[in-house]
NUPAMI-536918 format. One record per residue: z, x, y of N, C-alpha, C, CB in turn. Coordinates in steps of 0.02 Angstrom, whole numbers, padded with zeros to 5 digits, always signed. Glycine has a CB too. Example, Ala and Ser with C-alpha at 12.3 -4.5 7.8 and 13.67 -1.06 7.14 Angstrom:
2
+00390+00660-00284+00390+00615-00225+00390+00660-00165+00452+00565-00224/+00354+00642-00112+00357+00684-00053+00394+00645+00002+00286+00704-00030/
//
This chain:
299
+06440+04127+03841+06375+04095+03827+06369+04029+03865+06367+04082+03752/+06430+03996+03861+06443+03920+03912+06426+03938+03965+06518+03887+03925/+06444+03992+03987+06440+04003+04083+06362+04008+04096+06482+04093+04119/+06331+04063+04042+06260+04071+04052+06206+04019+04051+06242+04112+04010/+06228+03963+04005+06169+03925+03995+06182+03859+04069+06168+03889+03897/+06272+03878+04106+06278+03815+04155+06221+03855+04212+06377+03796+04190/+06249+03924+04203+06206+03964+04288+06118+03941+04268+06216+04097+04294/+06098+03945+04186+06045+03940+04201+06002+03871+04219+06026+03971+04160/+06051+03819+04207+06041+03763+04215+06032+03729+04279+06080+03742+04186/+06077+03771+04318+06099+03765+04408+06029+03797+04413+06183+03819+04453/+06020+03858+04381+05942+03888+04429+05906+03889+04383+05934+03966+04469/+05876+03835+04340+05819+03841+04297+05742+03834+04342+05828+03779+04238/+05749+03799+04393+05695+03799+04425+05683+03856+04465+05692+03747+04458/+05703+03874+04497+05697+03961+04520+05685+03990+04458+05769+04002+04557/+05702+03992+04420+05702+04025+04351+05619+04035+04328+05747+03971+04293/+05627+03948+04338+05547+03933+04308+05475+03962+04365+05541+03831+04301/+05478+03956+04420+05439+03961+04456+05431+04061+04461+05463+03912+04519/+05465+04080+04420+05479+04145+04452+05456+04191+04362+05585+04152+04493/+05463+04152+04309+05441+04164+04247+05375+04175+04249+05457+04118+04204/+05320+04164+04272+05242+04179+04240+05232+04230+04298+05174+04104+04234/+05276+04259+04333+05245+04317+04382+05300+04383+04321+05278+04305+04505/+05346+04344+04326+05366+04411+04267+05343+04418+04209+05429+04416+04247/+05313+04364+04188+05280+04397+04107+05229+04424+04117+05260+04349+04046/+05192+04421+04180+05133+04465+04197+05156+04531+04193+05102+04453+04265/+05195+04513+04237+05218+04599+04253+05260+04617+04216+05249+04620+04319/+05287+04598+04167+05303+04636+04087+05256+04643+04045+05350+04602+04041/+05206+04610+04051+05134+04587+04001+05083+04690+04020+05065+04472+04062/+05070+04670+04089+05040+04716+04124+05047+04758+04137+05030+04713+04155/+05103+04778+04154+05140+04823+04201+05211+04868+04159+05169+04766+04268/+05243+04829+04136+05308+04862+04094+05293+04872+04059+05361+04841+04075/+05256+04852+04002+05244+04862+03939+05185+04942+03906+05214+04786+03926/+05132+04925+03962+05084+04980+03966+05114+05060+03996+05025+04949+04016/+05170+05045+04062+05191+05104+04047+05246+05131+04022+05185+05126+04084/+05279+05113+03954+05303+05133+03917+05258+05173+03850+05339+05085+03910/+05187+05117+03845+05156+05140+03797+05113+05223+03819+05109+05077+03776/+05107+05212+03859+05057+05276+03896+05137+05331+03888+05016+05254+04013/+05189+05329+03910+05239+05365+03909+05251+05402+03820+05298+05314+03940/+05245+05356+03779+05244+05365+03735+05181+05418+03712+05253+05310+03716/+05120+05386+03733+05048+05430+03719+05057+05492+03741+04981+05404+03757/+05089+05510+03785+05087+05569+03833+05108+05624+03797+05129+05562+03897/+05151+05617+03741+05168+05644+03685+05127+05655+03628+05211+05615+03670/+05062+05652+03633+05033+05665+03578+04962+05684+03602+05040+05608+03530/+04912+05664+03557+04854+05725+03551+04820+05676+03530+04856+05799+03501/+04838+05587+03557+04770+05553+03529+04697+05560+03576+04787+05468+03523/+04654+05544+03531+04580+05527+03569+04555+05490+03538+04528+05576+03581/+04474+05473+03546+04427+05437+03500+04446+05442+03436+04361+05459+03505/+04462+05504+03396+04479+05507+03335+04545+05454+03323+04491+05582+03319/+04601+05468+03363+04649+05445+03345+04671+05364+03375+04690+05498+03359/+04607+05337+03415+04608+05261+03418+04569+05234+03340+04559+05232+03497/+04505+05291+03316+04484+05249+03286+04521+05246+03216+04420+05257+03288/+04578+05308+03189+04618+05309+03138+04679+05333+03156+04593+05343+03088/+04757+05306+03157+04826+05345+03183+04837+05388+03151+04885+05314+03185/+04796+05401+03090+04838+05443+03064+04826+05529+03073+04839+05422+02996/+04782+05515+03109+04745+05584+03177+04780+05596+03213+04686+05573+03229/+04842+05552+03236+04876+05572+03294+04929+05610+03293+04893+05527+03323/+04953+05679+03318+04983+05704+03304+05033+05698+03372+04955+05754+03277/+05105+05726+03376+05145+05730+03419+05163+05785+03430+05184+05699+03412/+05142+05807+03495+05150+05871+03519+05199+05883+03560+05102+05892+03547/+05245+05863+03570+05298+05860+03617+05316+05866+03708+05323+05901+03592/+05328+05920+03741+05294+05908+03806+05241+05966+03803+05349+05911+03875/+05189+05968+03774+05163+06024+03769+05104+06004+03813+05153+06051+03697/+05067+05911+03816+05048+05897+03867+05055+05918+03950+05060+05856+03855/+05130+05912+03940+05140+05906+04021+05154+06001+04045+05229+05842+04043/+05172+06041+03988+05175+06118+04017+05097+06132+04019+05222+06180+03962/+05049+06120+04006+04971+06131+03987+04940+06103+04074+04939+06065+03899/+04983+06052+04087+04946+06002+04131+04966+06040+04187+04967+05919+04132/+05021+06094+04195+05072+06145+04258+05019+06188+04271+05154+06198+04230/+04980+06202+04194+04965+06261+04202+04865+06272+04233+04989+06292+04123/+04831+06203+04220+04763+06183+04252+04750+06186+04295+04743+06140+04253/+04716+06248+04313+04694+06241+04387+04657+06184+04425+04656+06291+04397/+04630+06130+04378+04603+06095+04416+04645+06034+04443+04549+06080+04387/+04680+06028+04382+04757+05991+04405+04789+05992+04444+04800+05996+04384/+04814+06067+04484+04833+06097+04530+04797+06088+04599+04834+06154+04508/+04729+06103+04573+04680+06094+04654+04705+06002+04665+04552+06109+04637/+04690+05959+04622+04690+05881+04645+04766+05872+04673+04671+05821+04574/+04824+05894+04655+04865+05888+04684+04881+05902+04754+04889+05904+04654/+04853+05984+04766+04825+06002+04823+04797+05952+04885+04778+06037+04800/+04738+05931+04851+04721+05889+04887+04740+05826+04874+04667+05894+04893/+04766+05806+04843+04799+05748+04870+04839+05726+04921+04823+05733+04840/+04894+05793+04922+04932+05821+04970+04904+05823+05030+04950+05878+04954/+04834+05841+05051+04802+05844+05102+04768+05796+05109+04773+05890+05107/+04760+05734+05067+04737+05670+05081+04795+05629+05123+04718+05635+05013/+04851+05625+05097+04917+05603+05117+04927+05621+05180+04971+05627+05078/+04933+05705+05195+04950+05718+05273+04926+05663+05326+04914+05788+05296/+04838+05694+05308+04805+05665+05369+04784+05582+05354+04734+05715+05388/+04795+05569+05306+04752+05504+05301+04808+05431+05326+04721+05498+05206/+04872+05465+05312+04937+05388+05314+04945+05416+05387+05035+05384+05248/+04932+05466+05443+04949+05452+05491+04905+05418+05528+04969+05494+05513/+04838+05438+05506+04793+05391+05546+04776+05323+05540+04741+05411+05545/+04792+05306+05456+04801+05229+05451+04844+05230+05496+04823+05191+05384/+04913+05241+05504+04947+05193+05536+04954+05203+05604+05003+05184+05510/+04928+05243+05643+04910+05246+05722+04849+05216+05729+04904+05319+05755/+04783+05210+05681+04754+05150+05714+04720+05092+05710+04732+05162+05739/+04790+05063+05653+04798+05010+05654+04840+04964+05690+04802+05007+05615/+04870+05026+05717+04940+04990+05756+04907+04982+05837+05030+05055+05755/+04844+05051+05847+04816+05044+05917+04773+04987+05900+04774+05112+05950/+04730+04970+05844+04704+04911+05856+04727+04846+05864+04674+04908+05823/+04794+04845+05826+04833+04770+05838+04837+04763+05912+04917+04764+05805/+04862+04829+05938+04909+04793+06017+04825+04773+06069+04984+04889+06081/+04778+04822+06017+04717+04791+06071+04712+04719+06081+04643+04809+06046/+04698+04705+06014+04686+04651+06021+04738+04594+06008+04639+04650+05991/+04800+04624+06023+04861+04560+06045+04854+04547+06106+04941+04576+06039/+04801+04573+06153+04822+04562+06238+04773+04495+06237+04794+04640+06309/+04736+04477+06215+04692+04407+06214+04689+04395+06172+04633+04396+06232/+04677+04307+06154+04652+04255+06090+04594+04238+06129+04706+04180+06062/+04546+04254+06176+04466+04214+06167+04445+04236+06117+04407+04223+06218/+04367+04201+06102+04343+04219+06056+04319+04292+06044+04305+04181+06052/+04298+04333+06083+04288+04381+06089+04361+04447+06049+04270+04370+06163/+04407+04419+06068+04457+04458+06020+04463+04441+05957+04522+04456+06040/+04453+04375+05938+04470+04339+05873+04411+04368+05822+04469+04248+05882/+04329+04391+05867+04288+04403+05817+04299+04490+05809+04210+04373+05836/+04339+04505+05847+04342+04592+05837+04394+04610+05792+04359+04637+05907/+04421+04547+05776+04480+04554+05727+04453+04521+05665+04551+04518+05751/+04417+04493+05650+04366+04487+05599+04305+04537+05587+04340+04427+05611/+04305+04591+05629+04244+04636+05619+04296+04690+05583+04195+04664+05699/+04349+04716+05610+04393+04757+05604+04426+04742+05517+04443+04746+05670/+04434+04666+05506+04463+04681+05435+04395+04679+05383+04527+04618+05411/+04356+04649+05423+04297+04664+05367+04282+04714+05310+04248+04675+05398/+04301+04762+05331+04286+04835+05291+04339+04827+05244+04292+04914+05339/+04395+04810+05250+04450+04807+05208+04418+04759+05146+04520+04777+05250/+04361+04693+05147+04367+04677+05106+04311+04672+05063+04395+04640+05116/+04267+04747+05089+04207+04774+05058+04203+04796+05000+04186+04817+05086/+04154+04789+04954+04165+04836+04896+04140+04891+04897+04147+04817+04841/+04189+04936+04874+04176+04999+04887+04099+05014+04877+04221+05040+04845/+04070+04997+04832+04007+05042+04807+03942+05015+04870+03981+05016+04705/+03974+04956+04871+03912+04933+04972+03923+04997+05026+03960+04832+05044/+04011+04999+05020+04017+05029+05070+03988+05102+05068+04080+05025+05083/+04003+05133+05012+03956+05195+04981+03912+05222+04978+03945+05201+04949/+03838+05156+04974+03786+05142+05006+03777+05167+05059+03778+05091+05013/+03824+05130+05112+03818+05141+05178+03822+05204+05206+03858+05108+05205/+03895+05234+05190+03903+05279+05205+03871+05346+05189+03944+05272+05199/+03848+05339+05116+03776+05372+05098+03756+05401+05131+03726+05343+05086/+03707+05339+05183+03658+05358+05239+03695+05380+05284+03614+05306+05269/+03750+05355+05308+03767+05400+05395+03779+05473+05357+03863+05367+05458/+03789+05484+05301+03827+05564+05275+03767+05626+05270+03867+05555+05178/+03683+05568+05263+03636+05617+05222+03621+05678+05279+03556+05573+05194/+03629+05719+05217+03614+05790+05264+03539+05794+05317+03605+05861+05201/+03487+05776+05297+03435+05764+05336+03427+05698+05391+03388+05763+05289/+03428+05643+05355+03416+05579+05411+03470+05529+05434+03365+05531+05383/+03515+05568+05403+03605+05534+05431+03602+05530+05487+03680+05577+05421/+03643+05453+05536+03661+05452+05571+03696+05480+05614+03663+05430+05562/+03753+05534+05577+03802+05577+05604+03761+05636+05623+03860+05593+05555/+03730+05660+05584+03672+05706+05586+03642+05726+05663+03614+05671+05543/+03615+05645+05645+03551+05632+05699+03604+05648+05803+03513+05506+05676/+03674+05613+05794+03715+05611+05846+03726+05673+05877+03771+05586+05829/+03740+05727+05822+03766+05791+05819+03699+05836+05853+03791+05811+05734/+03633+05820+05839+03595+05834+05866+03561+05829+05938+03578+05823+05833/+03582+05776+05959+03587+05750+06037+03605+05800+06074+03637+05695+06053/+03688+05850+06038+03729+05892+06081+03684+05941+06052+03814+05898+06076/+03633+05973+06024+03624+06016+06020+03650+06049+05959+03632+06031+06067/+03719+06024+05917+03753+06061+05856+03698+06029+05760+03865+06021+05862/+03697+06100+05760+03656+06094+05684+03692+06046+05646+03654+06166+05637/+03639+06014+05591+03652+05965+05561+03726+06004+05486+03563+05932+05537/+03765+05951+05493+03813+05963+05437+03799+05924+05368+03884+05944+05463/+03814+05974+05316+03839+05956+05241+03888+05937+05228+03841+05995+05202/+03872+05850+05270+03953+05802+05257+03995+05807+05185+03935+05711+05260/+03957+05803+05121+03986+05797+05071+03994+05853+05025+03961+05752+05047/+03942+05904+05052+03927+05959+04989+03941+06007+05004+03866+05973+04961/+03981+06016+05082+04013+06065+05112+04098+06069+05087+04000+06052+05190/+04112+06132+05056+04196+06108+05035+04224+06106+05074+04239+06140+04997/+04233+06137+05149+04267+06136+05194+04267+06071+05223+04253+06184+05230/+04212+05998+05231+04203+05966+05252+04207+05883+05222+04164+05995+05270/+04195+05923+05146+04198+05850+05111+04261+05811+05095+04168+05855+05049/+04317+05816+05111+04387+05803+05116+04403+05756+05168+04423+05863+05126/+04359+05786+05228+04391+05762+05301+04318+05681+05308+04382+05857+05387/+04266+05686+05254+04229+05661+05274+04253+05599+05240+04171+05689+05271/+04295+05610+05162+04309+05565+05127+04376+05515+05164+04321+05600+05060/+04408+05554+05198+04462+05516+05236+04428+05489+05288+04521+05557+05262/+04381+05500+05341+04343+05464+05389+04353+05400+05355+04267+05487+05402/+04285+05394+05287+04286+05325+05267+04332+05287+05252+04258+05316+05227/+04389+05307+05203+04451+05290+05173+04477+05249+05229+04498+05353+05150/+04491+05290+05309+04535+05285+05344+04502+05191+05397+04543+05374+05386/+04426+05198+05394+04387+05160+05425+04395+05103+05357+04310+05198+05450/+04380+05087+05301+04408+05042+05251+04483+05020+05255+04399+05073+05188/+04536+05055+05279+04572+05037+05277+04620+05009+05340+04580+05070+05243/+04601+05024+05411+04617+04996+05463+04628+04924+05460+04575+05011+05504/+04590+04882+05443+04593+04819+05438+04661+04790+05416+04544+04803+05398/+04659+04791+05356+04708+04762+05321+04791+04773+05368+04702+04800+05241/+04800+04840+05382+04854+04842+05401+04858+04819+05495+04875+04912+05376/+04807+04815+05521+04814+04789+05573+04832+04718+05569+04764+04802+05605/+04817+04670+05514+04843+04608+05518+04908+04616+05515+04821+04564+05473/+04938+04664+05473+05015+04661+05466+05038+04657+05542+05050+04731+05424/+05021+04734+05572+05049+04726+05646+05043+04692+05672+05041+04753+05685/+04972+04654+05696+04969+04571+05739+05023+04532+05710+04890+04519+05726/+05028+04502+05656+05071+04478+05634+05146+04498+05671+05060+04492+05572/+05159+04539+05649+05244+04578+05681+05236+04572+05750+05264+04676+05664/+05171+04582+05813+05175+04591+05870+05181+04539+05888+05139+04621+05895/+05139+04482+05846+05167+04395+05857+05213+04363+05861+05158+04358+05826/+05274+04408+05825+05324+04384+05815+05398+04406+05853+05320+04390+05755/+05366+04432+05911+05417+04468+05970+05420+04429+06019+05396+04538+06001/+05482+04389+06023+05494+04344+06090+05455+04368+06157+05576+04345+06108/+05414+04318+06195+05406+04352+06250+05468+04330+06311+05330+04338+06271/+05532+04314+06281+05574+04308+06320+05563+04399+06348+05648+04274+06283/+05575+04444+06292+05605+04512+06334+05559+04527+06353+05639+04573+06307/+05491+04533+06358+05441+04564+06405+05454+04523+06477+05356+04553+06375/+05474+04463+06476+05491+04456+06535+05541+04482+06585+05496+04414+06531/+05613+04462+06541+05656+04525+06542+05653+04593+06582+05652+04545+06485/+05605+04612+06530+05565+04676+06584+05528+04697+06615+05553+04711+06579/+05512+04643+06637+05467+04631+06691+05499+04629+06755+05432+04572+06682/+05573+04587+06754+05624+04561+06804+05637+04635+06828+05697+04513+06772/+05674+04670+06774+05706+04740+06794+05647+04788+06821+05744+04778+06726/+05574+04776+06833+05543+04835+06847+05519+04872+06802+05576+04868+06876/+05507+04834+06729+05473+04907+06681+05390+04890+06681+05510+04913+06577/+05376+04977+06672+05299+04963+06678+05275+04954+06596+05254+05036+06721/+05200+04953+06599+05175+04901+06532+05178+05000+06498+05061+04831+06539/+05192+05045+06494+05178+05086+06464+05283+05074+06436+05130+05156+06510/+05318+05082+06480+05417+05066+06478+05406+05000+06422+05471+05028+06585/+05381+04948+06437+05372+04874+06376+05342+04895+06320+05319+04806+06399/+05278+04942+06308+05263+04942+06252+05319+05010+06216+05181+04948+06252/+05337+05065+06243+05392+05121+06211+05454+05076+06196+05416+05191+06271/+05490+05053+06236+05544+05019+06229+05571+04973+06207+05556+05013+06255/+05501+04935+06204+05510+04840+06176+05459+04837+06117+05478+04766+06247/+05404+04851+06125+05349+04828+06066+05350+04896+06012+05256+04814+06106/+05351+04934+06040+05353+04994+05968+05408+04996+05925+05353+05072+05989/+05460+04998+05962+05551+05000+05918+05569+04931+05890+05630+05018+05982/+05507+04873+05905+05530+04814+05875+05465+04788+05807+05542+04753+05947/+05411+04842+05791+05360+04854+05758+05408+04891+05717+05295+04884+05791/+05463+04913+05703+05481+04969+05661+05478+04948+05589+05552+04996+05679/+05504+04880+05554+05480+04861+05494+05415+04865+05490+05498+04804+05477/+05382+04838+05514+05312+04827+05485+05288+04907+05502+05260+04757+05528/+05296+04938+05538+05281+05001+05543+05312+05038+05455+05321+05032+05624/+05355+05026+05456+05415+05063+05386+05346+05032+05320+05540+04998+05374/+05345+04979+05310+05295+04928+05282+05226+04946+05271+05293+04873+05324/+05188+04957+05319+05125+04988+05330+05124+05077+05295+05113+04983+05419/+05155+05116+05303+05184+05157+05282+05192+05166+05199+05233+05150+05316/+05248+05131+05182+05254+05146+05116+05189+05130+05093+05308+05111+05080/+05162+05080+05104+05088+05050+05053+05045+05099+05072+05046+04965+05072/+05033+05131+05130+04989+05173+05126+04988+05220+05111+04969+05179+05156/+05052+05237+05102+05081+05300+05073+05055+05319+04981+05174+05286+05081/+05083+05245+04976+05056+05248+04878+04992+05246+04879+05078+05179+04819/+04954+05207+04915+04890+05206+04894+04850+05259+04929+04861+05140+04902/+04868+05299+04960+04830+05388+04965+04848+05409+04923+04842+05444+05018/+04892+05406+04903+04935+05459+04838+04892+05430+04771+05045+05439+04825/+04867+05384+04764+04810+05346+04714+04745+05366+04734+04811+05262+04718/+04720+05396+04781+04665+05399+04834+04615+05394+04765+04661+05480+04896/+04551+05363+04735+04527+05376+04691+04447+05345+04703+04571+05356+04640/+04446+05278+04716+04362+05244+04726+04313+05299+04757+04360+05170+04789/+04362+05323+04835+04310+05345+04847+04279+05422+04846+04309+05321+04893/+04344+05468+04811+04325+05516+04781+04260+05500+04718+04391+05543+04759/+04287+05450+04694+04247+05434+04630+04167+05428+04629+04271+05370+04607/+04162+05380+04686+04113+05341+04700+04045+05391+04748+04152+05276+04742/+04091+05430+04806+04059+05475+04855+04029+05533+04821+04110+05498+04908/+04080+05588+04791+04094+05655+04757+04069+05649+04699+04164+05676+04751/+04116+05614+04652+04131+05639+04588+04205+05662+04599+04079+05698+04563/+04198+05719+04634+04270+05771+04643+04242+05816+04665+04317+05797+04581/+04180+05826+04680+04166+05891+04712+04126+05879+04773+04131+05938+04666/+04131+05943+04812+04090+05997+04766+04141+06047+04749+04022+06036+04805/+04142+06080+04701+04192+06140+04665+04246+06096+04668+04207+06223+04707/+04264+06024+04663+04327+06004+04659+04364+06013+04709+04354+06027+04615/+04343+06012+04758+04366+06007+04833+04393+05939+04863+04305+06024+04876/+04356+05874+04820+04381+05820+04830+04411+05790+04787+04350+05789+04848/+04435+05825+04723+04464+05783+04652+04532+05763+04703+04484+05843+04557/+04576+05700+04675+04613+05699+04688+04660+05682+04599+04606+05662+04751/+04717+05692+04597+04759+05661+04552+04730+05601+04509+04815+05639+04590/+04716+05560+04523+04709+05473+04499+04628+05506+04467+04706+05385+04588/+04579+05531+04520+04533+05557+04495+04512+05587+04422+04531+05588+04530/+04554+05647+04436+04582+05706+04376+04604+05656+04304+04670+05759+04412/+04654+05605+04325+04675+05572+04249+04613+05542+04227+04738+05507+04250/+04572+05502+04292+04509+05437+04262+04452+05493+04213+04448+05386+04357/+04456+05565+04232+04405+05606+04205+04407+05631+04137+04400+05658+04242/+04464+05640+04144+04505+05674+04077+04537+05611+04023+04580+05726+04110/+04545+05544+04030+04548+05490+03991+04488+05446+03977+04592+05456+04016/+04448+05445+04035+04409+05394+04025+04318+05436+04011+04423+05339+04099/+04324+05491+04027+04265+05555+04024+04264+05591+03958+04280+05619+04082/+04326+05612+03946+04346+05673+03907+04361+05644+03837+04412+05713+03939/+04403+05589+03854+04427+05550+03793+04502+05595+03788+04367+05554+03714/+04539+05638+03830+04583+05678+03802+04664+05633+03842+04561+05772+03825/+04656+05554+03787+04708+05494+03832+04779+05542+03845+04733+05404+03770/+04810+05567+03768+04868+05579+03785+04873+05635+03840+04901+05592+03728/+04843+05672+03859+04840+05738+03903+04826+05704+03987+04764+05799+03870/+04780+05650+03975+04784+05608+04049+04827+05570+04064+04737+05569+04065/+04881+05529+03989+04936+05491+04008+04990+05524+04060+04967+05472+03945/+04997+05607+04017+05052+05640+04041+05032+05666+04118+05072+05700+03988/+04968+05662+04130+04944+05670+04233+04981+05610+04255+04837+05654+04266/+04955+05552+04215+04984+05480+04245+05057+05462+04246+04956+05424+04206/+05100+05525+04208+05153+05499+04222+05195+05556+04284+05189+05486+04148/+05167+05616+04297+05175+05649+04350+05132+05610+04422+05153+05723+04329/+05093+05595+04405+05074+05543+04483+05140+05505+04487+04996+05474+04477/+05139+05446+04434+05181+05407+04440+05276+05416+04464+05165+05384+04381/+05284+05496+04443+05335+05497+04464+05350+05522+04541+05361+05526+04421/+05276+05571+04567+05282+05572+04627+05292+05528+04670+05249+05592+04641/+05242+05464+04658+05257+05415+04681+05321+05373+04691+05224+05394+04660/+05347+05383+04649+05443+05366+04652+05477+05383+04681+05485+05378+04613/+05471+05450+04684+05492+05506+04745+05482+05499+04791+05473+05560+04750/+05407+05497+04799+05395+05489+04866+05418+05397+04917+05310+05509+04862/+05416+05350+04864+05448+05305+04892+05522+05280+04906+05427+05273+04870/+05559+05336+04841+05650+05350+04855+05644+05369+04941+05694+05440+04794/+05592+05426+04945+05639+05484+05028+05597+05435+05057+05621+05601+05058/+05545+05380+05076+05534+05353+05114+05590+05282+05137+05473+05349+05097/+05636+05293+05095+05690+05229+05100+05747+05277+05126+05713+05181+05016/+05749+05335+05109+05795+05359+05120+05800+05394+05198+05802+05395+05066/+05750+05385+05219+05711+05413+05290+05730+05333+05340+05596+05435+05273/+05722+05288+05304+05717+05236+05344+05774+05228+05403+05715+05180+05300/+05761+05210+05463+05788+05210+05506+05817+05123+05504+05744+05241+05560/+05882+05089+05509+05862+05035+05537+05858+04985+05569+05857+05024+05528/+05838+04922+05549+05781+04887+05576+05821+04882+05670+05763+04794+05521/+05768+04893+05714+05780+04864+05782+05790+04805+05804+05742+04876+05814/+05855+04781+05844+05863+04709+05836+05893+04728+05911+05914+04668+05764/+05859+04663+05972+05886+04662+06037+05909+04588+06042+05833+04687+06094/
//
């Protein structure tokens, strides 16, 4: 007990400065999902917030029920197919937009890097708006383009084959921003001793960027990645906001499926137990992304 109260005495100030981010996140975060873990086990709803003694405990009978929903099944589906295509294109072009605009600081780059994160710090339902109009089947902008070449107008949203790829367009255009600061950042932070370097020996700017700027982007690349990784795997505003989830549920995703069935349905414990199969994919999926990690490049 002597030893503990000397260590905490040596680091009470680390201690202290580091206490009101953890009681948040025991307040917020630890505490809620234990309780939902707990819910996931039972059969509350409206009835059983407004009296407990409604609540019954069903055991995992939630989560074999939840195997067996086809619609459950489709959002996973597509989530899966949100994930493929959506974390590779965040992160190819955000990473093509950083190196764009790492080759100049005039003003002219500085405001394209303020146009570029802009969208990142839109609210969704403006952006929704927006995208609205370029999507409408009659006087959409995309529409109107597609018509130039001669190709009939498309059912951006109400087409199932189409409304998936249309929801990642936006997703993918909202989310460029943000992670291109990461990369500027990281590309800022690469000595230009070795581009000179290789410059001396003869390498061309395609040899500098494979050899020197990409393999030395590999954290923030690893970085960009995981976050975008979880938050497709969350994919939800703009299913929510665009869709609903459809049409025929073509665009539900996971996060979707729980907000419908807890916050729609009222059926909490049956959406806790979705929320705790997201949640564990997500674990998973961030274990093999550590476990994938290559690492870090150091010259």
């Amino acid at each position: 007990m002597q030893n503990f109260i000397k260590r905490f005495n040596r680091y009470k100030y680390p201690y202290m400065f580091v206490a009101p981010a953890m009681l948040l996140l025991i307040t917020f975060s630890i505490i809620p999902i234990f309780v939902a873990l707990v819910i996931s086990f039972t059969d509350i709803d409206l009835a059983g917030l407004a009296n407990y003694s409604n609540i019954e405990a069903v055991g995992f009978e939630n989560y074999m029920n939840i195997f067996k929903d086809p619609v459950f099944l489709k959002s996973m589906y597509n989530t899966l197919f949100y994930v493929i295509i959506g974390v590779p294109l965040v992160v190819l072009f955000a990473m093509g937009a950083a190196l764009l605009l790492n080759y100049g600081t005039g003003w002219l780059f500085k405001t394209f890097r303020i146009v570029y994160y802009m969208p990142s710090i839109t609210n969704i339902v403006a952006v929704a708006v927006v995208w609205g109009y370029l999507y409408n089947s009659h006087y959409g902008l995309f529409n109107y383009i597609l018509s130039l070449f001669g190709i009939p107008a498309q059912q951006w949203l109400t087409d199932p084959a189409l409304a998936k790829l249309s929801l990642i367009l936006l997703a993918v255009w909202k989310a460029i921003g943000l992670n291109m600061i990461i990369f500027l950042a990281a590309l800022q932070g690469i000595p230009r001793s070795y581009y000179e370097a290789a410059e001396i020996d003869g390498a061309s700017k395609r040899q500098k960027l494979m050899y020197i700027t990409v393999p030395l982007l590999s954290f923030a690349t690893f970085f960009v990645t995981i976050t975008t990784l979880i938050g497709w795997i969350q994919f939800f505003e703009e299913p929510l906001v665009m869709t609903k989830g459809g049409p025929l549920n073509e665009t539900m995703s996971m996060a979707l499926f729980i907000y419908n069935n807890g916050f729609q349905l009222s059926n909490f414990g049956y959406a806790a137990a979705g929320s705790f199969v997201l949640f564990i994919i997500i674990i998973i999926a961030t274990i093999a992304q550590f476990a994938l990690k290559k690492r870090d490049v150091e010259y």
